[in-house]
Backbone bond lengths (Angstrom), bond angles and torsions (degrees), N, CA, C in turn:
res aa  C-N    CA-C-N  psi(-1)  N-CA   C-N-CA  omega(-1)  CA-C   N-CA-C  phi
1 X - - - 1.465 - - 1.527 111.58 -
2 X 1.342 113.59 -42.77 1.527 114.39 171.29 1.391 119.46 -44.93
3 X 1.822 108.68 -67.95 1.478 98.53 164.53 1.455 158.67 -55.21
4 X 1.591 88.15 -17.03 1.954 111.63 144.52 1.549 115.38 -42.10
5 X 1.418 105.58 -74.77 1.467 105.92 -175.90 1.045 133.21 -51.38
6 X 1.561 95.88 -41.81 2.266 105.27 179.19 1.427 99.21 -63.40
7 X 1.586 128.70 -18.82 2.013 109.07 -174.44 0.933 85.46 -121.85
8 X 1.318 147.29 39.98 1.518 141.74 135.37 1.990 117.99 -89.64
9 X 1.857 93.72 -46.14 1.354 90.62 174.32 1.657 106.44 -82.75
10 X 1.321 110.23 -11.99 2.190 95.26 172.96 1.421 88.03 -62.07
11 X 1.489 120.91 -71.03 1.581 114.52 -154.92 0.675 97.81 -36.02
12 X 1.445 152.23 -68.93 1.624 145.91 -141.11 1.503 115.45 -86.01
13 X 1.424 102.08 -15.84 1.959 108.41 158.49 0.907 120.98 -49.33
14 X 1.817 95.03 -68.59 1.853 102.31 166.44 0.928 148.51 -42.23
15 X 1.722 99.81 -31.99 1.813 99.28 -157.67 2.100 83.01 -75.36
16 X 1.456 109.38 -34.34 1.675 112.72 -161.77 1.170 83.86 -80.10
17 X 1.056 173.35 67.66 1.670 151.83 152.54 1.737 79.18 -141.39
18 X 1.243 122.68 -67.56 1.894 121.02 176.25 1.620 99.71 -32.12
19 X 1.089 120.37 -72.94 1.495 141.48 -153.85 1.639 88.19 -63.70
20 X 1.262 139.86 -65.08 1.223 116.99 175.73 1.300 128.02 -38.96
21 X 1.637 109.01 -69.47 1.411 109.56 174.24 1.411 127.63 -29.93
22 X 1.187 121.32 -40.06 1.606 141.23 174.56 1.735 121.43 -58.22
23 X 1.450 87.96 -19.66 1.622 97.97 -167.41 1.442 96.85 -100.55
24 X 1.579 126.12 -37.35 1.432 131.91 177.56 1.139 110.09 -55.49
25 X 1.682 107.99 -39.78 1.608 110.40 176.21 1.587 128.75 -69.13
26 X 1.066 116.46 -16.55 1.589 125.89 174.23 1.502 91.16 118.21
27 X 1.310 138.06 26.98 1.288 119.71 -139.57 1.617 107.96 -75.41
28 X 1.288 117.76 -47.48 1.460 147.68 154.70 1.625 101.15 -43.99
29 X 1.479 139.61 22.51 1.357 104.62 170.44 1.756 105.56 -96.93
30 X 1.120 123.00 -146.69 1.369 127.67 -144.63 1.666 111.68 -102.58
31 X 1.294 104.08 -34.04 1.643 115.65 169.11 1.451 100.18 -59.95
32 X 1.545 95.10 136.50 2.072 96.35 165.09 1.572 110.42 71.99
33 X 1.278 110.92 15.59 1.832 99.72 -176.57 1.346 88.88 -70.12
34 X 1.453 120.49 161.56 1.428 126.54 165.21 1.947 90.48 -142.97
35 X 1.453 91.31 164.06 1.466 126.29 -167.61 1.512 116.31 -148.94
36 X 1.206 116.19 118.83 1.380 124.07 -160.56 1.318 109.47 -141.08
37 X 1.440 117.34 136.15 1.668 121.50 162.06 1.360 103.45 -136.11
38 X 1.344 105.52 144.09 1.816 122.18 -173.35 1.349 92.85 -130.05
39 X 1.792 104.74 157.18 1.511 113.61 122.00 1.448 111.97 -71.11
40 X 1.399 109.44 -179.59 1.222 130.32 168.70 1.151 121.42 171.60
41 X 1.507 110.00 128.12 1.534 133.96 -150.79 1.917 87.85 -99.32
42 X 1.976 100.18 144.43 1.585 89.16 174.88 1.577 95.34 -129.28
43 X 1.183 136.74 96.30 1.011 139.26 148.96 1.791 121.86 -17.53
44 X 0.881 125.96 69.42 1.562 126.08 -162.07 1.591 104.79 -84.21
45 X 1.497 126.79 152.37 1.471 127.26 179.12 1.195 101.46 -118.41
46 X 1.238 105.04 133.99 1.852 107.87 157.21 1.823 88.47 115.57
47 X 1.448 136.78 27.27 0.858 128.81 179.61 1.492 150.26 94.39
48 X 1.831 77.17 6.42 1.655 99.77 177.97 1.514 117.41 -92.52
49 X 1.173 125.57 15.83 1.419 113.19 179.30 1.191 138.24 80.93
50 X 1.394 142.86 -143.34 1.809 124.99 177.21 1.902 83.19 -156.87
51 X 1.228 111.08 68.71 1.452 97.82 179.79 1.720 115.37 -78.54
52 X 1.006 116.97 163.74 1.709 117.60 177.68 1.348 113.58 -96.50
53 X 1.112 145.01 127.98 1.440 144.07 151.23 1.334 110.11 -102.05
54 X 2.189 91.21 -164.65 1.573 99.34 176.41 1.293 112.21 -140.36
55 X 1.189 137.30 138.36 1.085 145.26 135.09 1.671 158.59 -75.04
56 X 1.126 112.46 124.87 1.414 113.51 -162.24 1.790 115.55 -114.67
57 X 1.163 92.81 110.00 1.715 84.89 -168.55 1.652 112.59 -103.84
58 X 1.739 118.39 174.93 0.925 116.47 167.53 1.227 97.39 -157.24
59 X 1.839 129.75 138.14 1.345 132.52 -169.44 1.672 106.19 -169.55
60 X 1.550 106.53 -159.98 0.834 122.17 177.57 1.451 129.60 -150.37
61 X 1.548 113.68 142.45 1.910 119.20 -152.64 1.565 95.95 -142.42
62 X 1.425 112.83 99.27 1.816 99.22 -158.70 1.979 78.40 -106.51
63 X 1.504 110.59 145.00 1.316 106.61 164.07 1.643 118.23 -61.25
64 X 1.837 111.82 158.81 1.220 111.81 -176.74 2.159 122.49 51.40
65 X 1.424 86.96 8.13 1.472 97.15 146.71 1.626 129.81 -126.26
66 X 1.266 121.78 128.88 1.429 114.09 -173.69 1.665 123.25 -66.66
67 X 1.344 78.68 -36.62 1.961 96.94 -168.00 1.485 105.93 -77.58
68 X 1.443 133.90 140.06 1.425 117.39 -160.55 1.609 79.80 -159.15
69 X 1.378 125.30 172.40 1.194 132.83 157.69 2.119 124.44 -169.60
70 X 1.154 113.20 165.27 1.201 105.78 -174.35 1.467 108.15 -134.75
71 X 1.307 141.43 -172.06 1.451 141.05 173.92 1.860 99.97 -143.80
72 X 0.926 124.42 132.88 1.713 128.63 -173.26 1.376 115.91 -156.16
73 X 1.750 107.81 142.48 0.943 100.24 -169.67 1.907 105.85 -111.57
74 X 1.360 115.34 142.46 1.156 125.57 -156.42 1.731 112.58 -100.88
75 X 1.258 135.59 106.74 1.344 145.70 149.44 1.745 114.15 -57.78
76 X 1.352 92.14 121.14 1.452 110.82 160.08 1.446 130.32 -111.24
77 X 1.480 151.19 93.19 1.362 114.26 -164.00 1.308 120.83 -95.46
78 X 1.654 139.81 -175.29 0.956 137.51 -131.74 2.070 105.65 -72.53
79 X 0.887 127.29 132.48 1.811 101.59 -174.89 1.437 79.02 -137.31
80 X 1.672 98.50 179.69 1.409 133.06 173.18 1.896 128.84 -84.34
81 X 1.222 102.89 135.97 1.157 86.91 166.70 1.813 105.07 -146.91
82 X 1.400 103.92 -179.59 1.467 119.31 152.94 1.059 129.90 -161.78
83 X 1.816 115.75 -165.76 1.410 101.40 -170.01 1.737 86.19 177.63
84 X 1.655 99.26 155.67 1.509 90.78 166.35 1.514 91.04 -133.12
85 X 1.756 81.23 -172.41 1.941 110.60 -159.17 0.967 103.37 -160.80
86 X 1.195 132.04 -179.17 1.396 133.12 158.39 1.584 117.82 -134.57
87 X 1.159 111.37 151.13 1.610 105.83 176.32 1.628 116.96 -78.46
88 X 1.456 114.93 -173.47 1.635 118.61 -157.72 1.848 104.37 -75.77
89 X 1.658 115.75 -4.85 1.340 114.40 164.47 1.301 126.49 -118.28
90 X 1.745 84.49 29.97 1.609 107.64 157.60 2.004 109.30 67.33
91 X 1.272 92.57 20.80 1.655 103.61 170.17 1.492 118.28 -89.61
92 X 0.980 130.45 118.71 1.483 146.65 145.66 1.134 119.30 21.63
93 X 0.744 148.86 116.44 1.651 131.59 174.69 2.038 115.71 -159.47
94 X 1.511 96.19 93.02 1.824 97.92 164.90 1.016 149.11 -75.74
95 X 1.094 120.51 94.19 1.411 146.23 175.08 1.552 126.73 -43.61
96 X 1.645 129.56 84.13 1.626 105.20 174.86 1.372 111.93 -145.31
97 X 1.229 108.22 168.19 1.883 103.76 -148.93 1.745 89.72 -161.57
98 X 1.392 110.12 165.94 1.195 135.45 175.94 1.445 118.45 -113.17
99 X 1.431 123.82 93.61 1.237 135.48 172.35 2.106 112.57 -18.26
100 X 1.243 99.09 156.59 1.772 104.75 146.84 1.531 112.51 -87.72
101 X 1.076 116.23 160.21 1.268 106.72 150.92 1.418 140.48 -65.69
102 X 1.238 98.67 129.64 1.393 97.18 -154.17 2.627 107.93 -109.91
103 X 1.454 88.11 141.82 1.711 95.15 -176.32 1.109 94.75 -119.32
104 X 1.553 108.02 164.42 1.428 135.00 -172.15 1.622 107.35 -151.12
105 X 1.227 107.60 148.16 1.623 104.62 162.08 1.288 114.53 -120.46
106 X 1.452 120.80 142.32 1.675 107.14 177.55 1.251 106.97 -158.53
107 X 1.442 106.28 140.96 1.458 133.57 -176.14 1.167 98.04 -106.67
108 X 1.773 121.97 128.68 1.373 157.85 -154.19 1.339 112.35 -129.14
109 X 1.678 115.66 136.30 1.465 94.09 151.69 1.572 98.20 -132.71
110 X 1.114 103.31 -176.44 1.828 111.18 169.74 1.459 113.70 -133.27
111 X 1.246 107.33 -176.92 1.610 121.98 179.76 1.532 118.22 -154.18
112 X 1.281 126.96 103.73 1.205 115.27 -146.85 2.128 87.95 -90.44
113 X 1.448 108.42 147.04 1.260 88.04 176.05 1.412 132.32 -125.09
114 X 2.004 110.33 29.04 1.270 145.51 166.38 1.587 103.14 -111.84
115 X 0.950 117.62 169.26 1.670 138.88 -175.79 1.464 93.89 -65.16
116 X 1.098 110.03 141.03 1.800 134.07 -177.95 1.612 106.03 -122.45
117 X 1.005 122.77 -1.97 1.629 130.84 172.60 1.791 112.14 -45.26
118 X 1.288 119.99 156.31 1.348 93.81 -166.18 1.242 90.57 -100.84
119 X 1.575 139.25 -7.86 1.437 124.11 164.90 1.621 123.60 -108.12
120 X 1.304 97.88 49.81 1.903 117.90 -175.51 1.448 102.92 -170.71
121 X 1.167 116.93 23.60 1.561 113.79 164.08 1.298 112.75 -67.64
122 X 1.603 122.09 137.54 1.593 104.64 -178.57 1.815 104.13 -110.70
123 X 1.155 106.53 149.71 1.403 107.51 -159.83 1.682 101.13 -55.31
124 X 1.388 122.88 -44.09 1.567 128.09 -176.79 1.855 94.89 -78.52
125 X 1.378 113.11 134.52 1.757 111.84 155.06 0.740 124.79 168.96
126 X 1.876 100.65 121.82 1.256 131.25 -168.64 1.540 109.95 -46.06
127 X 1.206 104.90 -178.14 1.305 114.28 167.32 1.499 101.00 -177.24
128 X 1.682 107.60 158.38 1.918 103.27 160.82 1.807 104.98 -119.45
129 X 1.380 108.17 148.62 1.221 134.76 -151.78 1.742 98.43 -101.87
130 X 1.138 139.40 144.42 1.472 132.66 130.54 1.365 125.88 -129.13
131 X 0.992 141.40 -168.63 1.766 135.79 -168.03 1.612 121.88 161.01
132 X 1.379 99.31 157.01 1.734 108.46 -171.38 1.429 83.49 -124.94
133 X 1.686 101.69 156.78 2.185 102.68 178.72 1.909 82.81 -149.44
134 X 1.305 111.17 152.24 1.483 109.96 163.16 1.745 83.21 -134.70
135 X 1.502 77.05 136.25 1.764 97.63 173.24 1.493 128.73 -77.53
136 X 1.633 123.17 92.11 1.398 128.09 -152.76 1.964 102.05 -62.72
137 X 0.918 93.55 -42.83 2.204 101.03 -177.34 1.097 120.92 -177.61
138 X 1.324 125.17 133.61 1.399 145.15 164.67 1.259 103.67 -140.75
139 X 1.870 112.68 -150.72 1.161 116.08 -166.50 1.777 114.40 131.05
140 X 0.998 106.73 -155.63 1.829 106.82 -172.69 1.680 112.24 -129.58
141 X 1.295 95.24 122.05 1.563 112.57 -174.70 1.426 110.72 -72.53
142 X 1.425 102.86 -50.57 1.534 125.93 -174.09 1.380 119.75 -148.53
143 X 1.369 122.86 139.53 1.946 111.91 170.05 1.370 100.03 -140.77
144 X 1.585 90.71 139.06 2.264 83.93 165.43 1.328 97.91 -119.25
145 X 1.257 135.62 -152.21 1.346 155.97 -166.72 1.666 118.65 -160.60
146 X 0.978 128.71 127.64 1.585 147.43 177.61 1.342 113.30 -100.78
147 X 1.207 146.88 96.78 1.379 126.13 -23.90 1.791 131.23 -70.67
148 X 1.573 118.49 124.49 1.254 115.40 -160.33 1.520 109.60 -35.52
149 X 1.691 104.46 -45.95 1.996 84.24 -173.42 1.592 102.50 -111.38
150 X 1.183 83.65 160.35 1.780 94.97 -164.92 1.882 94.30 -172.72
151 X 1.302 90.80 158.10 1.138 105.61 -163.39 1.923 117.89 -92.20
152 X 1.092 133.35 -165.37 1.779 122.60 166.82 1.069 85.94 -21.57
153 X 1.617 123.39 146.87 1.273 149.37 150.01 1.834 102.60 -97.62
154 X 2.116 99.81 118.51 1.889 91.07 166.42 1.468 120.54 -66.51
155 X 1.248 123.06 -10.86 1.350 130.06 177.97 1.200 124.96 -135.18
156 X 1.568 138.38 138.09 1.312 137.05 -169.75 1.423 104.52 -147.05
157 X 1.543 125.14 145.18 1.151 144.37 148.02 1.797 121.56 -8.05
158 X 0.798 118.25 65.75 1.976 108.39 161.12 1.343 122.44 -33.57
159 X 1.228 128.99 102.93 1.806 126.03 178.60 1.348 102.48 -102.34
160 X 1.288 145.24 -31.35 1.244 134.80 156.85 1.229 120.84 -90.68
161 X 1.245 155.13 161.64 1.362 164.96 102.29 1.062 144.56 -137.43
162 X 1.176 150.48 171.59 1.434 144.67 -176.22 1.518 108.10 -115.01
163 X 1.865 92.35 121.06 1.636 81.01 -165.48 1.664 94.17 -129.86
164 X 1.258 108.50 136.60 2.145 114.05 173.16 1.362 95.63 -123.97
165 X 1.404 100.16 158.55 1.697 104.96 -164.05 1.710 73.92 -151.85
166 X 1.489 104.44 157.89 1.508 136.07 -163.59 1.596 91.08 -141.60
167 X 1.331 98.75 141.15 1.710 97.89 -176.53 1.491 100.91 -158.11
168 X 1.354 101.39 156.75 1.642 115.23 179.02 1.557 105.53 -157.54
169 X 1.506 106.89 138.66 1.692 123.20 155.46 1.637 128.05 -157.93
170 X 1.149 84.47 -123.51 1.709 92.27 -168.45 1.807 104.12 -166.13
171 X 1.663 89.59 136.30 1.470 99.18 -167.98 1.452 110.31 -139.41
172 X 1.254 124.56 167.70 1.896 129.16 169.33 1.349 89.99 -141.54
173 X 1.359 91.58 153.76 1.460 107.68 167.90 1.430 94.39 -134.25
174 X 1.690 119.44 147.67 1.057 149.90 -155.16 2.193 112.81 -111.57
175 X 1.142 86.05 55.67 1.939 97.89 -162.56 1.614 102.07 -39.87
176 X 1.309 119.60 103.86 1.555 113.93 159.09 0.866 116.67 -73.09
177 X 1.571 136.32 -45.19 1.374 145.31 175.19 1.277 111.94 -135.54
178 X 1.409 125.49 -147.60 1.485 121.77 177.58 1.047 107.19 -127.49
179 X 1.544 120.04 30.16 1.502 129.27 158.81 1.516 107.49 -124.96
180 X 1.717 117.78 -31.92 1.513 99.84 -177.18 1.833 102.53 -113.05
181 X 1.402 105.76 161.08 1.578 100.12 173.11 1.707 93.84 -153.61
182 X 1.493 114.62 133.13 1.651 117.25 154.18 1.372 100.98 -59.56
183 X 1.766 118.00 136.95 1.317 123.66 164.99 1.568 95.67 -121.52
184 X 1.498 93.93 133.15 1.613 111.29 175.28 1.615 104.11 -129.00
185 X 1.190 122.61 131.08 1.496 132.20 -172.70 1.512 101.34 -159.49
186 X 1.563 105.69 152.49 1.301 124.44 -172.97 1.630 113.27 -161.01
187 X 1.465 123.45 128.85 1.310 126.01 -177.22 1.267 110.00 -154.97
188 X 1.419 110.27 -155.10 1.043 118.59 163.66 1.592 131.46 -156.72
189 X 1.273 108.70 137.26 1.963 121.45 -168.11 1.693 113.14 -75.82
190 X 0.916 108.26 147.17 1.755 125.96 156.57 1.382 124.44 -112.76
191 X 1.083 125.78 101.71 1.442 118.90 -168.31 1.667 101.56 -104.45
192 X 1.583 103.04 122.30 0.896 100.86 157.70 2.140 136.63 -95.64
193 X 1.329 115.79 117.92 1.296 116.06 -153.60 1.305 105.08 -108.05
194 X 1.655 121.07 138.66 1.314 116.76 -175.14 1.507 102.53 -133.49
195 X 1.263 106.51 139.63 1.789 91.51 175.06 1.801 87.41 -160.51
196 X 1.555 84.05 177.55 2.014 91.23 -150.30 2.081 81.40 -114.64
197 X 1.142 106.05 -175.08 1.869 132.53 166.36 1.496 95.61 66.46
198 X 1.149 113.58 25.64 1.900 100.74 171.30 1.290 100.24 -103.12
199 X 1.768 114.21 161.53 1.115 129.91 161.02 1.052 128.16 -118.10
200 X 1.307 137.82 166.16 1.236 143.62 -154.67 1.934 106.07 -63.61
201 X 1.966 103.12 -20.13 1.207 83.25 -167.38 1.535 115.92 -116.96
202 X 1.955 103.54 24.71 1.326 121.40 -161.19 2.046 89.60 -135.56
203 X 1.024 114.74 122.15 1.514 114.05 -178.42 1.518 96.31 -127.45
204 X 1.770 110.33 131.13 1.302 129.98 160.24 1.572 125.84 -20.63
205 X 1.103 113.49 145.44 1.371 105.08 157.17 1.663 93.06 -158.15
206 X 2.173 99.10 119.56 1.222 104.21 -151.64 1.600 85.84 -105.02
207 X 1.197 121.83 150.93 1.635 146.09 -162.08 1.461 104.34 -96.24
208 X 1.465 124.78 6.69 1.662 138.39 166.56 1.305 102.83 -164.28
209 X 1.527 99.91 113.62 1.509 121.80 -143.70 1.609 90.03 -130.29
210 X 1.768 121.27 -174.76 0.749 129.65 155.39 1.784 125.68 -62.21
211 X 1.355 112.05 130.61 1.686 119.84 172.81 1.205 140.25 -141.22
212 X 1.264 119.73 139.45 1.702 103.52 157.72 1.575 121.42 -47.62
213 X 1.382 117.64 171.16 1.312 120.71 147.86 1.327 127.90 -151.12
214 X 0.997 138.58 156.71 1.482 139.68 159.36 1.814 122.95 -118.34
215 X 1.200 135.26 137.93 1.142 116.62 -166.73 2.196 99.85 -159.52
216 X 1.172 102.44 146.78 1.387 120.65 -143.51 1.452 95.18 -128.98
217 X 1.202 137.28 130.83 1.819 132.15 172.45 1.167 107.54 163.48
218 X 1.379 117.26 178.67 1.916 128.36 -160.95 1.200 80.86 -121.91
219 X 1.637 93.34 156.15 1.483 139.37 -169.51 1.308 103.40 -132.39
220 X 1.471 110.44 121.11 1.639 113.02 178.57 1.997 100.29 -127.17
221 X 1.550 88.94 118.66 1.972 86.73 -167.31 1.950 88.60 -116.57
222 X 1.425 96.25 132.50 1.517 100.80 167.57 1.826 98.66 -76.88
223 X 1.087 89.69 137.83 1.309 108.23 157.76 1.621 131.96 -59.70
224 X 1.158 101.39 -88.26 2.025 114.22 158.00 0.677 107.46 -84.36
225 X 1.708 114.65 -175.43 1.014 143.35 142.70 1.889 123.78 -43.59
């Protein structure tokens, strides 16, 4: 549990120690704002499904700079999951339930890895992505059990926890003009999840887990001032 906390509070050093620096720099002024909404599909492991959300971003893409970044906040709506366990006489037991909806916040950066100049922009360009997200709320809508009675359960549902996820991929954006662009990106998250009242002989099973993702949406970048 200790070593949970020490790379939960670095992440959150970083993301504020980055985010300052950025602000000393003018980083937030008015040239290059960009504004973004996606889908985005989350590939979840351990039995969570491939649910779709949304995302809503807000950042910055200054010409003749490569490095660009945004901060957005992420919609999930309510989905399915499951999972099995077994009880304390080692019987079977399936577990599945319907999430809350669940939010996230996350600070992004990019790297464009063709020329960003505003008269050598190429209409296709890649870029690689990285990012920190802390998970604002989720939790459990609904759960049943397969077979209803059953005895200690080795595994149970997490409804609270504190969860940060670290992420990295790879993206293009699709330049129509030099105000709109399709952004298509795809990677993948690490979530790190912490939650308290377990025992050694009952282990979590948290309902926003580690995932892939892929995610699809427009990019609207002011130009000037």
């Amino acid at each position: 549990m200790m070593k949970k906390l020490i790379s939960a509070a670095t992440l959150l050093f970083l993301a504020f120690n980055v985010s300052a620096q950025y602000k000393k720099a003018s980083f937030f002024g008015k040239e290059g704002r960009t504004y973004e909404f996606a889908a985005q599909m989350y590939r979840m492991e351990k039995g969570n499904g491939s649910p779709i959300g949304y995302r809503l971003a807000f950042g910055r893409d200054q010409d003749g700079k490569k490095l660009f970044m945004n901060w957005d906040i992420q919609y999930i709506p309510s989905h399915k999951y499951s999972y099995s366990t077994v009880d304390d006489n080692e019987q079977p037991v399936l577990v599945t339930g319907n999430s809350k909806p669940t939010f996230l916040y996350g600070y992004n950066f990019g790297y464009h890895l063709l020329s960003n100049e505003a008269d050598d922009k190429p209409m296709v360009q890649p870029f690689i992505a990285a990012g920190i997200n802390v998970l604002i709320s989720s939790g459990i809508k609904n759960e049943s059990y397969s077979p209803e009675t059953y005895n200690y359960r080795k595994r149970n549902t997490a409804d609270q926890t504190i969860s940060l996820g670290i992420n990295g991929g790879l993206g293009v954006m699709v330049n129509f003009s030099p105000k709109w662009a399709l952004k298509v990106q795809g990677g993948y998250d690490r979530q790190l999840n912490i939650s308290s009242n377990w025992d050694d002989e009952v282990r979590p099973f948290y309902v926003f887990n580690n995932h892939s993702y892929v995610s699809v949406g427009l990019r609207l970048r002011i130009v000037s001032e």
